[in-house]
N, C-alpha and C positions, 0 to 999 in steps of 0.2 A: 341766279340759277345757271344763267348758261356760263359764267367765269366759273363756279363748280366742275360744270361739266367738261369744259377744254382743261380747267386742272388736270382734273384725274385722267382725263384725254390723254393728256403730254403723258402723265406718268406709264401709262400703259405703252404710250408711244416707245419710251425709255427702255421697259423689257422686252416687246418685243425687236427693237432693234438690236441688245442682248443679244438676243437667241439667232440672229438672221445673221448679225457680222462675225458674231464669236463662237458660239453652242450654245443652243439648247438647255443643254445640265447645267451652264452656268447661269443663265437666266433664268432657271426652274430653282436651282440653289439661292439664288440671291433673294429671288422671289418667297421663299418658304422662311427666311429670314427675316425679310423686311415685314413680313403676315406676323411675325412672334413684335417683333419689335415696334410695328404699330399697337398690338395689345396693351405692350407695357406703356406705351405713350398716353394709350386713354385710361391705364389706369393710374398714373400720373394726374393728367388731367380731370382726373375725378377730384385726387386729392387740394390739386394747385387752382383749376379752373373752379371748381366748384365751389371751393370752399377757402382756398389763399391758403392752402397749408403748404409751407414750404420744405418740405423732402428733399434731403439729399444721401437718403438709403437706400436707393433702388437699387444698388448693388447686393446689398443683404438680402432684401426681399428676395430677389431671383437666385439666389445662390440656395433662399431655403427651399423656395420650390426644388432647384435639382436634386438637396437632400430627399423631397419628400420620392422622388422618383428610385431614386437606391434602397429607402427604407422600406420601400412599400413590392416595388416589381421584381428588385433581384431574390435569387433563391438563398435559405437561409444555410450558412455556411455550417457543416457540420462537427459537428463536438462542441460550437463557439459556446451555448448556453450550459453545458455541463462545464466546462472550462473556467467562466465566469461572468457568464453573462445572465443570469440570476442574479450575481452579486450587484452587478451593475445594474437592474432592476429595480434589485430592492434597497440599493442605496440613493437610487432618484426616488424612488418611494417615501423614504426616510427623510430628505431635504423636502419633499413638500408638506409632509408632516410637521416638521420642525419650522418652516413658513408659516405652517397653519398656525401653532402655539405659539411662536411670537407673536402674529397679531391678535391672536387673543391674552397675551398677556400684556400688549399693549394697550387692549382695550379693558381690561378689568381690573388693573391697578393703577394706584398713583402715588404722587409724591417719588422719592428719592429711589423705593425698592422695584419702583416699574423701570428702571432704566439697569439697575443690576440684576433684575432678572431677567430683561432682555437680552444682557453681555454675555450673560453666564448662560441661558438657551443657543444664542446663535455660535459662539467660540464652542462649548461641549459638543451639539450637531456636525459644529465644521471639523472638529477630529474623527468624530465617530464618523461621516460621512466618509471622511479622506480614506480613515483606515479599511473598511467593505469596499469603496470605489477603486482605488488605489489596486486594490489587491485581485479582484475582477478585472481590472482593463489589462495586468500582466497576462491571467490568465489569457483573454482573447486575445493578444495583440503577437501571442506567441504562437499560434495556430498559423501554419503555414507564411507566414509572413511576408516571406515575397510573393506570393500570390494571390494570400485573403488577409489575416491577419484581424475581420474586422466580424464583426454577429452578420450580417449579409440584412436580410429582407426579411419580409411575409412571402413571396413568389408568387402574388397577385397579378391580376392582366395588367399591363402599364398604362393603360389608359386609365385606369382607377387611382395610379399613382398624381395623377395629372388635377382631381380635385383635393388630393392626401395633400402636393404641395401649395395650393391657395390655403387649405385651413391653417397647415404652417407657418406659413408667411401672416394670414390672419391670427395665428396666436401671438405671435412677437407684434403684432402691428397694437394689439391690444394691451401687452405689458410697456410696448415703449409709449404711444398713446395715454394709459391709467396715471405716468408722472412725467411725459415731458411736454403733454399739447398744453398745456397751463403756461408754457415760457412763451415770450417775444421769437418772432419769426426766423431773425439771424440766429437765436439761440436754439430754435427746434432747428435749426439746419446743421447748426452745431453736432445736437445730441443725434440726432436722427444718423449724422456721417460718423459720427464714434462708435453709435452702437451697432452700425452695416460692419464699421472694423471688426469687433468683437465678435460677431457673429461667425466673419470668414476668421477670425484667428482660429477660435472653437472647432471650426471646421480642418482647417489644416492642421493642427498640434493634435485633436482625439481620433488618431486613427483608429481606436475600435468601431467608431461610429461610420467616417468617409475616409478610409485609410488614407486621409490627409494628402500628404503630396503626392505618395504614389500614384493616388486615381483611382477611381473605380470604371472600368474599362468590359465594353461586351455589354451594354444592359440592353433588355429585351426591346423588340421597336412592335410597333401594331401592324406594321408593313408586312408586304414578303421581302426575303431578302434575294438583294441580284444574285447571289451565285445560283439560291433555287428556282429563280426563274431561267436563268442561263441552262438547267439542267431538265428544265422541261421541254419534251421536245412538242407540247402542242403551241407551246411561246414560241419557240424558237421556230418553229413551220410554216406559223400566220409571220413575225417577223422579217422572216428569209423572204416568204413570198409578198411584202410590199416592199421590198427592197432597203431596208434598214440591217445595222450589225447586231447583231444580240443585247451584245454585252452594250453598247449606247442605248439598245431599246431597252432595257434591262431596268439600267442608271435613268433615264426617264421616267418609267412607268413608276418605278419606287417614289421621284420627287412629285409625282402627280398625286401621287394614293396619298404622303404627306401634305400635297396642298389640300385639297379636299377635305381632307380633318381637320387641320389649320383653318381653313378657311370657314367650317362650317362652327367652330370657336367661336371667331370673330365676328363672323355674322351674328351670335346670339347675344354676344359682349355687346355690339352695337347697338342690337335692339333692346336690350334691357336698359341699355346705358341713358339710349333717346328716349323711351317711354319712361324712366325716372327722369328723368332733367326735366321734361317737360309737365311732368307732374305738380300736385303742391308741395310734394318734397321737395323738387328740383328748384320751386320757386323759393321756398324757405331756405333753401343752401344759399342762393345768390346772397338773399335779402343780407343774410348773417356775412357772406363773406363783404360784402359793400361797406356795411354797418352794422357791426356789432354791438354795439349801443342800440344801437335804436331796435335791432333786433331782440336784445335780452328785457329794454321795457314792454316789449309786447308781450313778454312769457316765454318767450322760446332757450330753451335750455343749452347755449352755445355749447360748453365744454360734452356734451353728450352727443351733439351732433359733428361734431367737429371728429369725436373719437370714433363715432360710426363710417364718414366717408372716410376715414385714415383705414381704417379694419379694409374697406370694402377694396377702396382704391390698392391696396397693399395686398390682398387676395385675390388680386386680378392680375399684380405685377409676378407675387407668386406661380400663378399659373399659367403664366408664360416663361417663365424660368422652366419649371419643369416638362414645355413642350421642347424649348432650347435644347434641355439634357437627353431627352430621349429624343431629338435629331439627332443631336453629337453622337450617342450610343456612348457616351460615356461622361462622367464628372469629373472636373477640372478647380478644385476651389484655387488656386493660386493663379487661375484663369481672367477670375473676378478683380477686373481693374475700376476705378471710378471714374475713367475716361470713358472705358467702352460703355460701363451700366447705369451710370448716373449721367453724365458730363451729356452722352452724345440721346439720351431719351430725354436731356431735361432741351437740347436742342429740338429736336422732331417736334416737341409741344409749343415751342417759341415760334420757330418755322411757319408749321402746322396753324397756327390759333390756340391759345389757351381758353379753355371754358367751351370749344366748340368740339367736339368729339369726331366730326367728320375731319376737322381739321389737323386734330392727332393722328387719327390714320393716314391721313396725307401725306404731312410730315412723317412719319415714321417709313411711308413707304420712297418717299425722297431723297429723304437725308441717308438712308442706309444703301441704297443703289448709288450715291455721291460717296459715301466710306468705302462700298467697296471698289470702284471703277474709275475714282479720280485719280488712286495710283498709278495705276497701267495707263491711262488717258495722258497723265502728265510726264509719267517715264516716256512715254512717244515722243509726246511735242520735246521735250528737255534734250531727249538726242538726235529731234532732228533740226534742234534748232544749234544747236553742238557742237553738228557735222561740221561745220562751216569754219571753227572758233579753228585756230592752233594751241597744240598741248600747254596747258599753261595753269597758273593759277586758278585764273578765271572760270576756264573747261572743269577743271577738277573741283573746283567750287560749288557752281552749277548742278554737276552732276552727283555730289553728295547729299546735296540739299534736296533730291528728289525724295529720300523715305518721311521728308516732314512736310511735301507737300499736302496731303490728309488733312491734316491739324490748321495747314495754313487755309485751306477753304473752305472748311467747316468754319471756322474765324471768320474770314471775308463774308459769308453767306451770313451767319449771327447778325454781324454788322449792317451788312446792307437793309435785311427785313427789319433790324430795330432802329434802322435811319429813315426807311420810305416805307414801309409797311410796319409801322410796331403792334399791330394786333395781331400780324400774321396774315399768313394767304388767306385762310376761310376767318376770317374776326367771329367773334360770337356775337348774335343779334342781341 
């Protein structure tokens, strides 16, 4: 308990020193980051810790969340649905239809005619679909183009968008879940990172949906915003009179109202998270991740639990995607690398402790204060160790190789914890 407590000690140590050598805003920004990216670590850790399911989507998941945030909060763009977007309604309509009736004609025939009338349902659907889709996404995608181009929203509060994209993410976590938790480990890591691909292609090539590359830019925030606080003068009166600048108190007071929401997230993400683990649920997840054999001769239905904590874990990564998006104030799919959204959350959990939840938040709050401040930390030392060198090879060497310092200490860190610590700072009990 008390190496817990000097943990997260240090860590707190970390931002406020942040805020005391550099600013404030940047250790309140770092901070509001590190809050999302410990979410996604534990809900990782739901999936890896609790059950050995090995994920390498988390990039997909949080990208659906910030769609769920566009589709739900911004306002709907006008003429899109008279334009075509009915069309494009009722030709997802039509594709889930033609879903439905293949698998019931796969289930009520046999022999030779159940597979040509499955060819001949899904190729007829896939024209008629193309031909009403095809002809809808013209319509929308020619509506102002450089500035909407796309059906917009429901123009919902954006905090309502923020549970829209956990079910999203839980409904892809449930179709890729239905055929691929049935493969070996390397091979769901496989399919799990093909289909995060396809997801964000989806997303940057259908601009009616996330005008793609462009970006969907401006989305609403729960906050107030600095310039209307900058424009109040009873803000601006109590500021002036303790000695602060507006516009700094401004830019603070915004990342605090975001901590607080963030934070009050996370707070509940933890304690649902600790009160299941600790449960008989949470003991039946070990038992199956340990031993699956020996778990499925007692009765217990692996493939159904398996696909529950993948939904659950996956609707948690979601919904922190979508808190990310309505930070940004705007969507970014070509944003979505598997460095930043896989590679460095499957770090924080390694770090962290897999299977311990406090130890994901840990991680997540570590490893992301190291992604962002090892740059500047290391451009320092690298010039002023530099100073000294004459122009040369060597200096120019040196000092290129500082934009891959990031990568190389997130590496070293990897390494050290799976040489002296391989269960991580907090292990699970």
């Amino acid at each position: 308990m008390m190496r817990n407590v000097l943990l997260f000690a240090l860590v707190a140590a970390l931002f406020i020193l942040t805020g005391a050598l550099q600013s404030w805003n940047s250790a309140l920004g770092i901070l509001n980051m590190a809050v999302i990216s410990a979410i996604m670590a534990i809900g990782l850790n739901m999936q890896w810790g609790y059950a050995g399911l090995f994920n390498v989507g988390v990039m997909g998941f949080a990208a659906l969340g910030g769609l769920g945030v566009v589709l739900t909060s911004t306002s709907p763009v006008q003429g899109a649905m008279a334009a075509g977007g009915w069309r494009i309604l009722g030709a997802l309509i039509f594709a889930v239809a033609v879903i439905v009736l293949a698998r019931i004609l796969w289930l009520r025939t046999t022999g030779k005619i159940r597979y040509w009338l499955l060819a001949a349902c899904l190729i007829v659907g896939a024209i008629i679909f193309r031909i009403i889709f095809d002809a809808g996404v013209e319509g929308v995608e020619s509506i102002r183009p450089t500035l909407e181009g796309n059906i917009g929203g429901l123009g919902l509060p954006v905090l309502l968008a923020w549970p829209v994209g956990a079910i999203l993410a839980a409904g892809a976590a449930w179709a890729i879940g239905k055929t691929a938790l049935g493969l070996r480990s390397d091979y769901l890591a496989i399919a799990t990172l093909g289909i995060a691909e396809i997801i964000l292609s989806v997303m940057r090539n259908e601009e009616w949906m996330s005008r793609g590359v462009k970006n969907v830019i401006g989305l609403p925030r729960p906050v107030p915003y600095e310039v209307n606080l900058q424009q109040d003068p009873d803000f601006v009166a109590w500021v002036v009179r303790h000695g602060f600048d507006p516009v700094t108190a401004s830019s603070i007071v915004v990342k605090l109202c975001y901590l607080g929401l963030f934070g009050l997230v996370l707070a509940g993400i933890m304690l649902l998270a600790e009160l299941a683990l600790r449960s008989p649920w949470g003991r039946m997840m070990r038992a199956i991740r340990d031993n699956e054999i020996a778990a499925s001769a007692m009765g217990k239905d692996v493939k159904a639990r398996h696909l529950q904590i993948f939904i659950i874990g996956s609707a948690v990564i979601g919904l922190a995607g979508a808190m990310m998006t309505t930070l940004d104030a705007q969507l970014t799919p070509s944003s979505y690398q598997p460095l930043r959204y896989t590679f460095l959350i499957w770090v924080m959990v390694i770090v962290g402790g897999s299977g311990n939840n406090w130890g994901a938040m840990l991680g997540g709050f570590i490893i992301w204060w190291l992604w962002v401040m090892v740059e500047p930390i290391g451009t320092a030392a690298l010039s002023t160790l530099t100073d000294a060198l004459s122009d040369g090879w060597l200096k120019a060497h040196l000092q290129d190789g500082v934009a891959h310092i990031r990568l190389l200490t997130m590496g070293v860190i990897l390494l050290l914890v799976l040489r002296f610590n391989p269960r991580g700072l907090l292990p699970e009990r």
